[in-house]
BAKOLNU-710122 format. One record per residue (C-alpha): y, z, x; residue number from 1. Coordinates in steps of 0.02 Angstrom, whole numbers, plus 50000, padded with zeros to 5 digits. Layout:
BEGIN
Y:Z:X:pos
Y:Z:X:NUM $
...
% end
This chain:
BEGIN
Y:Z:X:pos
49148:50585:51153:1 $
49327:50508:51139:2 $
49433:50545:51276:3 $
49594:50640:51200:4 $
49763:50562:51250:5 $
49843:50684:51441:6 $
49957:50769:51331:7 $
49838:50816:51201:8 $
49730:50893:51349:9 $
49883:50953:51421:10 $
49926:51064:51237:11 $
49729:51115:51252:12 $
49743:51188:51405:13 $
49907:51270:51373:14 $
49860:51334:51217:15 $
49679:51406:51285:16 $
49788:51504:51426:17 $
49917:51590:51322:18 $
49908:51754:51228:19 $
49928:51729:51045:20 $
50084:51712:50970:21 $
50127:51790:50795:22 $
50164:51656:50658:23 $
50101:51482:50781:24 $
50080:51341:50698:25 $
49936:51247:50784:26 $
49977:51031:50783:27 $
49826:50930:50738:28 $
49782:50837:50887:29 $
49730:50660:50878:30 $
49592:50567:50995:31 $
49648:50400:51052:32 $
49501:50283:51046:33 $
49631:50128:51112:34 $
49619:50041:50943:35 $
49759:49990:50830:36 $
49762:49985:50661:37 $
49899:49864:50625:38 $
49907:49680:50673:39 $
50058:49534:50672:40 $
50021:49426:50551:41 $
49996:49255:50653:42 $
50083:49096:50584:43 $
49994:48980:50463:44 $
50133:48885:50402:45 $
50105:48702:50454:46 $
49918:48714:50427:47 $
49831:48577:50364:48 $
49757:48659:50221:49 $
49693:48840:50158:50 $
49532:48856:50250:51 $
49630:48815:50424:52 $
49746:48980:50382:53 $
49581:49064:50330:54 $
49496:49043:50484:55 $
49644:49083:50586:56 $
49678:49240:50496:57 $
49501:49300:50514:58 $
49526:49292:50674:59 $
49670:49390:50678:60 $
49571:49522:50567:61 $
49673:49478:50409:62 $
49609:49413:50235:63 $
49677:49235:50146:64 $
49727:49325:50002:65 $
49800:49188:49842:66 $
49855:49010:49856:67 $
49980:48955:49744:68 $
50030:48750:49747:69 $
50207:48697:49749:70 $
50284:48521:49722:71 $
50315:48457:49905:72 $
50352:48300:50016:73 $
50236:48390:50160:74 $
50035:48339:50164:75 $
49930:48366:50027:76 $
49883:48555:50024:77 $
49976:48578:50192:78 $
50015:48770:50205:79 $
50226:48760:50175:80 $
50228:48970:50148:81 $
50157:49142:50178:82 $
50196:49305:50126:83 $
50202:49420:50220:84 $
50321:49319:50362:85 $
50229:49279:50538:86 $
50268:49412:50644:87 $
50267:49567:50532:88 $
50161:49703:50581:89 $
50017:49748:50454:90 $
49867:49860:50436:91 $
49710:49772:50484:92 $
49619:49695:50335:93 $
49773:49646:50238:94 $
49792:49486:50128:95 $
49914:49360:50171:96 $
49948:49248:50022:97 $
49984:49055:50055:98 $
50092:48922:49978:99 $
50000:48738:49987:100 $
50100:48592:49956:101 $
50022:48494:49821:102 $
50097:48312:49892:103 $
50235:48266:49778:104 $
50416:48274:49776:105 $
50484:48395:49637:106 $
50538:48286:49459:107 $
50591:48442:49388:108 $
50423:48414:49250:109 $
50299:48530:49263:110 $
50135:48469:49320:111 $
49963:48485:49205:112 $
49833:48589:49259:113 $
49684:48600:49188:114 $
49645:48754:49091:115 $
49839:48812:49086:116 $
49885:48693:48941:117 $
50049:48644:49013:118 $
50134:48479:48971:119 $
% end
């Protein structure tokens, strides 16, 4: 049985007490098992790579959700972005998407990957 929040129990009692009142519209009431549904999204940037944020995010009851690569002086596939920010609240089992750095300075030419067919 979940234990309903004291002014919940407080309306119950109320409610059970009084004679009926033409037109009342009851309000839904709403047991409190202590759990939240929402979480801050913990800080990844800085990581050394995608798995670290994985793990850390798992932990946090959050999914890794895409890694994208961008041209970089940090570490090869160091985490350099997230989305959403650290620090914003969402619902537990949302993705966070991750920027990796893929080790080299920007030359303003696009880099080849394989299946894409850039040049």
């Amino acid at each position: 049985m979940r234990r309903l929040p004291a002014v919940a129990a407080l309306l119950v009692t109320l409610q059970a007490n009084a004679a009926p009142v033409t037109g009342w519209v009851g309000v839904p009431l709403i047991a409190d098992d202590g759990a939240s549904s929402s979480v801050a999204v913990p800080d990844v940037v800085g990581e050394a790579d995608s798995a670290a944020a994985d793990t850390i995010l798992e932990g946090d009851g959050l999914d890794l959700g895409s890694v994208f690569e961008r041209c970089s002086a940090e570490a090869d596939n160091e985490i350099i972005g997230q989305n959403p920010d650290a620090g914003t609240l969402v619902a537990l089992g949302s993705l966070v998407n991750v920027t990796a750095s893929n080790g080299t300075e920007c030359s303003g030419k696009p880099r080849r990957r394989l299946g894409l067919g850039l040049e």
